[in-house]
N, C-alpha and C positions, 0 to 999 in steps of 0.2 A: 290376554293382554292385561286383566285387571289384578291378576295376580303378579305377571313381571312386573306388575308398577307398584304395586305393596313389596315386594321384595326390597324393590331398589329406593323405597322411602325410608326402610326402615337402619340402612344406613345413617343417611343424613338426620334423622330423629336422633338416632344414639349419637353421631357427632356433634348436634346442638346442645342435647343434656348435656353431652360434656365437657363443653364449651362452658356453658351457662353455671355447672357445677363448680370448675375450675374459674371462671368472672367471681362468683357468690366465695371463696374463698378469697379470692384476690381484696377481692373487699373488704370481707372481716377480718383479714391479718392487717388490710392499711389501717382500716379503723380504731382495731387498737391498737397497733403501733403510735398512730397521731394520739389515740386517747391517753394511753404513756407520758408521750411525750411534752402533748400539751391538753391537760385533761380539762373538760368543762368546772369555770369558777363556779354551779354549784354544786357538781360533785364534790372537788375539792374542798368545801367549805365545809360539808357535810362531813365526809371522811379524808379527811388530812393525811398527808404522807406522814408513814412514821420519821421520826427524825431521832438521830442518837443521841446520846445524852450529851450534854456540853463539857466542856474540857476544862480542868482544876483551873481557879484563878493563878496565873501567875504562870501557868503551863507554859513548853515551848506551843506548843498548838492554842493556846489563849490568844497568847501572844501573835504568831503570826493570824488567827481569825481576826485581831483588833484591825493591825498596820491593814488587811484587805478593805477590812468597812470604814477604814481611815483613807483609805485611798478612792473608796467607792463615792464619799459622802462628797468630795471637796471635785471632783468630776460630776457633781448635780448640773444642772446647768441654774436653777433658781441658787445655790448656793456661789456660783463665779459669778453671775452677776450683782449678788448682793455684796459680797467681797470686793469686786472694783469700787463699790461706792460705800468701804467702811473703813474707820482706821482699824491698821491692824490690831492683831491678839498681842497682849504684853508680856513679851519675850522672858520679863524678869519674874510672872508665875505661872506661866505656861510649858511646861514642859516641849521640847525641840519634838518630839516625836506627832505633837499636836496640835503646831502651829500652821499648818497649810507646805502646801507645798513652795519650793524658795522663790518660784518665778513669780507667784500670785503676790509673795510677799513683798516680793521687790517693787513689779506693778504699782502696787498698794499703796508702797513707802513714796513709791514716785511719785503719785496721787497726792499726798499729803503737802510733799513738798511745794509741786506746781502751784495746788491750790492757795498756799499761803504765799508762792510769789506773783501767782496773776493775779490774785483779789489786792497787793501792794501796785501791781504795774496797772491794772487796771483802776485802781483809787487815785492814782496820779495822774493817765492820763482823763479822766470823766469825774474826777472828785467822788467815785462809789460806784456802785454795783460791786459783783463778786466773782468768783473765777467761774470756766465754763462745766467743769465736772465737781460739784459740790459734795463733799461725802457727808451723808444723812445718817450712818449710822456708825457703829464701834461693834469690836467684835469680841465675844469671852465666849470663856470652857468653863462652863459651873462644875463642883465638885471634887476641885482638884486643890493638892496642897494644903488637904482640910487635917487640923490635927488628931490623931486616933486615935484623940477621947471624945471629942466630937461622932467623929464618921461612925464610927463601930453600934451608935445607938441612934444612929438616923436612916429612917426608912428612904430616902432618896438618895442622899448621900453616902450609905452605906450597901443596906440589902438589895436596893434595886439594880445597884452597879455591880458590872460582871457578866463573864462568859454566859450568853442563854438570858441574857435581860439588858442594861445598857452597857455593851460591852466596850464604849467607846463614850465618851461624856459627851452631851449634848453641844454643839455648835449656835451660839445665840447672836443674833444682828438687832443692835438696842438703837432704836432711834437714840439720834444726840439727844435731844429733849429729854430722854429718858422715860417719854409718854407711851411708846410702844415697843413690844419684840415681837421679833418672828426668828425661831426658832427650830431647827433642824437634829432630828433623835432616831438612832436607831432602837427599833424594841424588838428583842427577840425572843425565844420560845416558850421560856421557860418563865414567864407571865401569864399564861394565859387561862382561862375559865374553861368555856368549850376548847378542845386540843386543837391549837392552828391560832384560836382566835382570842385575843390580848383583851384579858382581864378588866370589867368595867369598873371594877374598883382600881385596877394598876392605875387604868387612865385619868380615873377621878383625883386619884393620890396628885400625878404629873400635871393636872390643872390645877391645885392648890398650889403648887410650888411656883410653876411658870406665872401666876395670879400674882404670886406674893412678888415673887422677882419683877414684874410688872409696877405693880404699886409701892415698891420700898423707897425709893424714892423722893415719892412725897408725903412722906411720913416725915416731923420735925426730928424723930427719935430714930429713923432711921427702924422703925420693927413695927410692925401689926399682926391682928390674929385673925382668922379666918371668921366673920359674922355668920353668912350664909354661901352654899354655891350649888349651882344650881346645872345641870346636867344634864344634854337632850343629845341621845346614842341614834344617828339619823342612819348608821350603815355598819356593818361589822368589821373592824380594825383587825383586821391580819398580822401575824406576826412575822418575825424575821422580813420586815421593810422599815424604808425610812419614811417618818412623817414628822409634816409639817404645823407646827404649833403658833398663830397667829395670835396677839395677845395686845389689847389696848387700855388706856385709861379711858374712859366714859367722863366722870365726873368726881372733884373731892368737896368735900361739904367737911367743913372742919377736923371731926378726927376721923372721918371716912370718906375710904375713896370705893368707887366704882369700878368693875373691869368686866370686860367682857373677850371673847375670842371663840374661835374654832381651829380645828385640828383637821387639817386633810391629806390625803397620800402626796407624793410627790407629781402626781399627773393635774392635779387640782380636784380631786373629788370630795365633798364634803362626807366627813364621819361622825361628828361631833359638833355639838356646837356648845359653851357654857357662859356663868357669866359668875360673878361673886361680889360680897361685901368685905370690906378689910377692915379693920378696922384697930385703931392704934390705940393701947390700953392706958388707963391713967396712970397706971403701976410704971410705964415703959422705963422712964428714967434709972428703974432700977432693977432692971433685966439688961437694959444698954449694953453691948459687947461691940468694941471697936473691931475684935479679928472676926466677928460676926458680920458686919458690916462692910469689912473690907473685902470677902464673901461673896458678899450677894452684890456688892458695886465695884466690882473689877477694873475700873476705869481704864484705859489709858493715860498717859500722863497730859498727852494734848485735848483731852477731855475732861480730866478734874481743874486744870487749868480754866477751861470756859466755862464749868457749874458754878452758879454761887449755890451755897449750902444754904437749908433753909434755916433760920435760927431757932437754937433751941427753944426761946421764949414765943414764937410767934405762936397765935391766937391760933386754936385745936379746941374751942370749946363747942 
């Protein structure tokens, strides 16, 4: 007996091995297949997919990579909602291609309108208050338009733009006040330090700038130069996404203003945090560039209407 029953175990032993063999593969092909497909954030970080090189500025393939991340950015959802409450981009230097899409535009414009006739119907019947969707900010495309003697020797406005770096100009929502932006940038590949992960000098350069645009302002001259800035890297910036560049005024003290901000992914995760000094030179009056100016304060026309400018003469000591 103890032999016909080793016999007939030794079936079912060999059909569980291979059972068990054939489960332990089943396994390792799903496993990398899933690792494939959706590989762990720190392997990825470590070793980055190779990525091909980027395609000539100006290319049919530039080109159509642009209109994709132009279509990707304005389907944010932080970016529609900051657009229902901005006036629009200014048609007359913004290129058609990078104005938004026509329905948001339309939206937008109707926003505009309502709000200057319910803040009139409603001053009439209440003698004041304001309409019920207020638009808080304006909206510009830094970079564009700039003339190519300028662009060609500017590190933001020239080198960093382009296929594999901002292949698409940054999208800016400017408080009316002109006291704060929050701003929306693609950065892609061909910035970065470690391969995958975006340059902490790229990013330090793009807080200078976003700083200055921040603070220009209030500046009587309209220009400052960078004092101090100051730079705390809380997570590593990935490339080829869009991120988010929060940016405010603090405080100005005569010829200097304050700013501070942070820079986080599109999900809200903090990367970045910095802050800086500006500071407006004594010399300015004679660096002063109006198409410089016109530059960096893109206004809308229903928003240089409500600025008063600050005067040249006012007290910067």
């Amino acid at each position: 007996f103890a032999s016909g029953a080793t016999t007939a175990e030794m079936p079912a032993k060999s059909n569980l091995a291979l059972r068990m063999a054939l489960g332990m593969t089943l396994l390792s092909v799903t496993t990398y297949s899933l690792g494939v497909l959706y590989p762990p954030n720190l392997y990825t970080l470590i070793y980055p997919r190779e990525a091909p090189p980027s395609p000539d500025k100006g290319s049919v393939q530039a080109l159509k990579d642009a209109a994709e991340l132009e279509r990707q950015l304005w389907e944010l959802p932080l970016v529609q909602d900051l657009a229902r409450r901005s006036h629009p981009l200014n048609s007359d230097t913004v290129p058609a291609n990078f104005l938004g899409p026509k329905a948001l535009s339309t939206s937008t414009s109707t926003a505009t309108s309502s709000s200057g006739s319910s803040s009139s119907s409603s001053e009439e019947a209440s003698g004041g208050g304001g309409s019920e969707e207020e638009l808080t900010h304006y909206m510009a495309r830094p970079y564009l338009n700039l003339p190519e003697s300028f662009s060609r020797h500017s590190l933001t406005a020239g080198l960093l733009q382009g296929p594999g770096r901002m292949a698409i100009p940054p999208l800016l929502f400017v408080r009316t006040d002109e006291k704060a932006i929050t701003g929306v940038m693609h950065l892609g590949r061909s910035i970065c330090g470690h391969d995958g992960i975006v340059h902490g000098g790229a990013i330090a350069t793009l807080f200078d700038d976003a700083f200055f645009r921040t603070a220009v302002a209030n500046f009587p001259a309209r220009i400052g130069v960078t004092a101090w800035l100051k730079i705390d890297y809380r997570a590593p910036t990935r490339a080829d996404q869009f991120v988010v560049f929060k940016t405010k005024v603090d405080k100005v003290e005569g010829r200097k203003v304050f700013v501070s901000g942070q820079m986080e992914d599109v999900e809200g995760n903090l990367l970045v945090q910095a802050s800086a000094l500006f500071v407006q030179p004594k010399y300015a009056h004679l660096i002063k560039s109006e198409e410089r100016e016109k530059h960096f304060l893109n206004r809308p026309a229903a928003i240089a209407r409500t600025l008063e400018p600050v005067g040249e003469n006012a007290d910067m000591q």
